[in-house]
Each structure stands twice: as structure tokens, then as C-alpha cells.
C-alpha positions as CSV (number, residue, x, y, z in Angstrom):
1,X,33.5,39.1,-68.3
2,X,34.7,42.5,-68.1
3,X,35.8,43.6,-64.6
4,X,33.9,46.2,-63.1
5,X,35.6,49.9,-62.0
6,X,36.8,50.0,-58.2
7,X,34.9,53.4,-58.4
8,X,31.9,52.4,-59.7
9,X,31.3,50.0,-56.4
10,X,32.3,53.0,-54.6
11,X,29.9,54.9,-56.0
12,X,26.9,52.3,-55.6
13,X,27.6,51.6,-52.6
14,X,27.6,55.4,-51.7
15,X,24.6,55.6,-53.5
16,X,22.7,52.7,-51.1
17,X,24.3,54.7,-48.4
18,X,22.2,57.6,-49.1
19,X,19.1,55.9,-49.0
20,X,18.8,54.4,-52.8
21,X,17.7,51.3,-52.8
22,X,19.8,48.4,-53.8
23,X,18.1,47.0,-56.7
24,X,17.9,50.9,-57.9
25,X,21.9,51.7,-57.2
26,X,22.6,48.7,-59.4
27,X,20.5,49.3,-62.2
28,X,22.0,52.9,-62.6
29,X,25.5,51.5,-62.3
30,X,25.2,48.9,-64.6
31,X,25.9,46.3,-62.2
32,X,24.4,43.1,-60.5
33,X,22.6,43.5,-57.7
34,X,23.8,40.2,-56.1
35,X,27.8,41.1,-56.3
36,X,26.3,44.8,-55.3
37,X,24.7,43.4,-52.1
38,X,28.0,40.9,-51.4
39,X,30.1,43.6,-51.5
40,X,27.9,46.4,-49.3
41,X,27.7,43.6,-46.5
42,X,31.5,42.9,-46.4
43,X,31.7,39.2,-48.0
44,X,34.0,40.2,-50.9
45,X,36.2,43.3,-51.4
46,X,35.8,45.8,-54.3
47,X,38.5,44.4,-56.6
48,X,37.1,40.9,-56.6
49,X,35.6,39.9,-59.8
50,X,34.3,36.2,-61.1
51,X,36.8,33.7,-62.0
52,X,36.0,30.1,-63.6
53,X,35.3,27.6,-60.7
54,X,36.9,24.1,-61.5
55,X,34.0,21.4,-61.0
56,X,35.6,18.9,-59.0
57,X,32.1,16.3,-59.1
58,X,30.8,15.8,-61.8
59,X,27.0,16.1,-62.0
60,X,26.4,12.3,-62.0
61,X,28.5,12.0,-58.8
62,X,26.7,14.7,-57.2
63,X,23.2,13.4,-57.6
64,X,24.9,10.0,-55.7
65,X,25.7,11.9,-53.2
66,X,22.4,13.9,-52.9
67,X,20.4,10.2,-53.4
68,X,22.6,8.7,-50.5
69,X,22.2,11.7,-48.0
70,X,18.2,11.5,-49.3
71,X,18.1,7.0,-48.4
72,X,19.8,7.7,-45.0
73,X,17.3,10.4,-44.6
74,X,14.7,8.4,-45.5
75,X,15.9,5.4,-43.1
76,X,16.4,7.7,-40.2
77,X,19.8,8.0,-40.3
78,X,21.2,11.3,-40.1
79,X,24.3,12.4,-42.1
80,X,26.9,15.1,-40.4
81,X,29.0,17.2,-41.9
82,X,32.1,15.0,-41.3
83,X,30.4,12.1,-42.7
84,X,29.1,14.4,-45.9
85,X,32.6,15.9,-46.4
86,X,33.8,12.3,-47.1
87,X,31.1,11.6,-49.2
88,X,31.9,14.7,-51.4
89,X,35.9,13.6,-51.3
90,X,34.9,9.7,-52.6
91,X,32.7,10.7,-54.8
92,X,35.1,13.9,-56.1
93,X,38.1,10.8,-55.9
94,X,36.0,8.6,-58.1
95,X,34.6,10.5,-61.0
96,X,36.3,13.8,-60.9
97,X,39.4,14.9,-62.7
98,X,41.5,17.6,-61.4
99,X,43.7,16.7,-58.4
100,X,42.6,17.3,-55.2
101,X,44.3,18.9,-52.0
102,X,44.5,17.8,-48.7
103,X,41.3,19.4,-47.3
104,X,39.0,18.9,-49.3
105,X,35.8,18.9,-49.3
106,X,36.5,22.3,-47.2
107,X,33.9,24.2,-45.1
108,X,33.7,27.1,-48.3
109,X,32.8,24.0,-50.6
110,X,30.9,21.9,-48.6
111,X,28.6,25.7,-47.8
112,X,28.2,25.9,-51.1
113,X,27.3,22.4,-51.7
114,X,24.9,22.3,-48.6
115,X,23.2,25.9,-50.4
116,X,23.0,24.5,-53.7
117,X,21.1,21.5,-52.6
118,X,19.0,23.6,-49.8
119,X,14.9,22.9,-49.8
120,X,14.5,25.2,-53.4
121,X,11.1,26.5,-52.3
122,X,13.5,28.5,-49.4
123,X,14.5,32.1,-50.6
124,X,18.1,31.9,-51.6
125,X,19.3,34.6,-49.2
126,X,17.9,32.2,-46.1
127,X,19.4,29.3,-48.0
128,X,22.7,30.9,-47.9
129,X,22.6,31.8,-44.5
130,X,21.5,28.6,-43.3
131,X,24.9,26.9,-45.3
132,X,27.0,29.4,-43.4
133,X,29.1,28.8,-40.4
134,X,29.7,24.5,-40.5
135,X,32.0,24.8,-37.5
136,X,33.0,27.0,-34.9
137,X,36.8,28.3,-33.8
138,X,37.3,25.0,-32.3
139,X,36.3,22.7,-35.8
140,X,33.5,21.4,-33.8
141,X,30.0,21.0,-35.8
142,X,27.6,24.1,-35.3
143,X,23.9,24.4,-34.2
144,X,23.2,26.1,-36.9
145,X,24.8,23.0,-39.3
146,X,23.2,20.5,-37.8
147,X,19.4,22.3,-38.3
148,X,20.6,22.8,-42.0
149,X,21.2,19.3,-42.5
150,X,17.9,18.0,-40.7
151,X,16.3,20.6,-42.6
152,X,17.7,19.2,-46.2
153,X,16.6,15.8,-44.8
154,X,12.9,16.5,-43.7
155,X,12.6,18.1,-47.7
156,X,14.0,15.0,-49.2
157,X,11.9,12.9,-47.4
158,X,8.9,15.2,-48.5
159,X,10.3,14.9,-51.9
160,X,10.6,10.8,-52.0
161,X,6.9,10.5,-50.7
162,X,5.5,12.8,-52.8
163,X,7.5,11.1,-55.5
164,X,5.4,7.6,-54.2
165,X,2.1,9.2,-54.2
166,X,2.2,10.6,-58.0
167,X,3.6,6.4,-58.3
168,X,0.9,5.2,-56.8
169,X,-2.0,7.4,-58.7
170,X,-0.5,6.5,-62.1
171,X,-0.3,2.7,-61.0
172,X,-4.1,3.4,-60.2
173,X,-5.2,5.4,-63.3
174,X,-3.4,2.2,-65.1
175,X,-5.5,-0.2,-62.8
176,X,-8.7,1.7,-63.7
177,X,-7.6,1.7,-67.8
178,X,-7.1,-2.2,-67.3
179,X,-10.3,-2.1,-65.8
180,X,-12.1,-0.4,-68.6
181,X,-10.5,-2.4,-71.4
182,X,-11.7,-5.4,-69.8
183,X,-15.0,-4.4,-69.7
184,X,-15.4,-3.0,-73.2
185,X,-13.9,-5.9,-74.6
186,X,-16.6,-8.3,-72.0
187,X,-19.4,-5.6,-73.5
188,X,-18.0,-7.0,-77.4
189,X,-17.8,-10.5,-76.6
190,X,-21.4,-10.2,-75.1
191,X,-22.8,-8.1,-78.5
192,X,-20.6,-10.4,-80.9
193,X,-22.4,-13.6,-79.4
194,X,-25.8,-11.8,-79.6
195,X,-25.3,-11.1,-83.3
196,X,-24.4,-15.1,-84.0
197,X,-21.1,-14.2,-84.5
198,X,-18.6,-16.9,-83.9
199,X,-16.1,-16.9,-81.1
200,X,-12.8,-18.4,-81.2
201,X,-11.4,-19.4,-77.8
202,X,-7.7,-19.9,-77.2
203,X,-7.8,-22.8,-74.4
């Protein structure tokens, strides 16, 4: 990926400055609107530019964990964020590869984990926000946290039962196909014996 000109963020940015919009500034600058908008609001500096992320659970792993927070969920249990930081390390400790430091899962991955997995029908920017800010100064668990996880929760829940509803109507369309082929082949039996034909009965 070819890094992007310090001065051509300047001169975006300058450009949203005087009153163009966002989505306009990065179109004329040849740029992405979404590294546009992170660097306008402060989140990364000019300079920075995309480097390969190392996957540290592999996609298996991760739906565990994502089916294990969504059972709990579904058994009113609620998972912190301590709890699902240790979920992310055993499941990063079981089917990952690359070595892992001291602290992880930390608060940067476990925000990203929390956005990635966020209710989809949210609009990512909300989704982002919500994954912000895990803890305060003080390492406790935030308001803000705690309504994210809930949140995740209450969607996975949503998703399970309407994952038994479309179970039960195709365990009911396959009842009511049962139902007909029974009845068609009654309707035969009853014609075949009308016509003298003969029947053979397993007994």
C-alpha cells in the first residue's frame, strides 16, 4: 500500500476545515474517507499508515468465543470484560500461533474485538464508539462497557431465537410434506383397490 503524503492530509484536512465536506475532501485527494475522518478527529497522526495486523485467533477460535458469550447470554449469565479478556487469551493460547505477551487480550484488542462482533444492523461509527473506553484511569469496568456487552447479548439472544423460529417453520413445512405424501399415497391405495388392482401388504 503506498503511503500517503504528510501534505496531502494537510491539505484535506484544510480543505474540511473550510467547509468541504469530508466525503468530498477525500475524493479530490485521492484518499479514504475513513483514515480522512480518523485523522481530522485526532485518533491517529498524519504519518501513520496501515501495517499488516498479526491474527492472534484464528477464525474457528473466535466463533467459540462469540457462541460461548452468545450460551451465557442466552442462560442469563452475563460475561464482563475480565471474564471475556480470558476467554480471548484461552482461546488465542489454544489455536493461535504467534507468541503472546503478558497483557493480552488488551483494552485496544478486546475494543476491536467487542466492534467487530457489535449488533451489525448498528452503524459502524456508533459501533465503534460503543467499543471505546473498557475501563477508566483506575482499570475498573466502565458504564459505557457494561451497556456494550448487554447490548451484544440482547442481539445474540435475538439472533438464537430467530434462528429457532426459521427451525421450527421448516420442521413444520416438513410435517405438512409428510402430511401430503401420506395422503396422496392413501388417495392411490384407495384408486388402485377401486380399479381391482392387487395390493401387496408387508405385515
Amino acid at each position: 500500500m503506498t503511503k500517503v503524503p504528510v501534505e496531502t492530509w494537510e491539505a484535506a484536512i484544510a480543505a474540511v476545515a473550510g467547509g468541504l465536506s469530508e466525503r468530498k475532501a477525500a475524493k479530490a485527494y485521492g484518499i479514504s474517507r475513513g483514515p480522512l475522518h480518523q485523522r481530522i478527529n485526532g485518533l491517529v497522526p498524519l504519518e501513520a499508515r496501515r501495517a499488516p495486523q498479526l491474527v492472534y485467533i484464528t477464525e474457528g477460535a473466535d466463533r467459540g468465543v462469540v457462541e460461548m458469550v452468545r450460551y451465557r447470554a442466552l442462560h442469563g449469565m452475563c460475561v464482563g470484560c475480565e471474564e471475556l479478556r480470558s476467554m480471548l487469551r484461552v482461546a488465542a493460547e489454544t489455536a493461535g500461533t504467534l507468541p503472546l505477551t503478558d497483557d493480552f487480550p488488551n483494552d485496544k484488542f478486546t475494543q476491536r474485538w467487542l466492534a467487530k462482533h457489535s449488533d451489525e444492523s448498528a452503524p459502524k461509527e456508533k459501533r465503534a464508539r460503543d467499543a471505546m473506553n473498557l475501563h477508566d484511569k483506575a482499570g475498573h469496568q466502565t458504564e459505557r462497557s457494561k451497556k456494550t456487552l448487554k447490548k451484544w447479548e440482547r442481539a445474540a439472544v435475538r439472533r438464537e431465537r430467530k434462528a429457532e423460529r426459521a427451525a421450527a417453520q421448516r420442521a413444520k413445512a416438513q410435517r405438512t410434506t409428510a402430511q401430503c405424501e401420506q395422503r396422496l399415497y392413501q388417495q392411490e391405495v384407495v384408486e388402485r383397490a377401486t380399479d381391482g388392482c392387487t395390493l401387496w401388504v408387508d405385515v
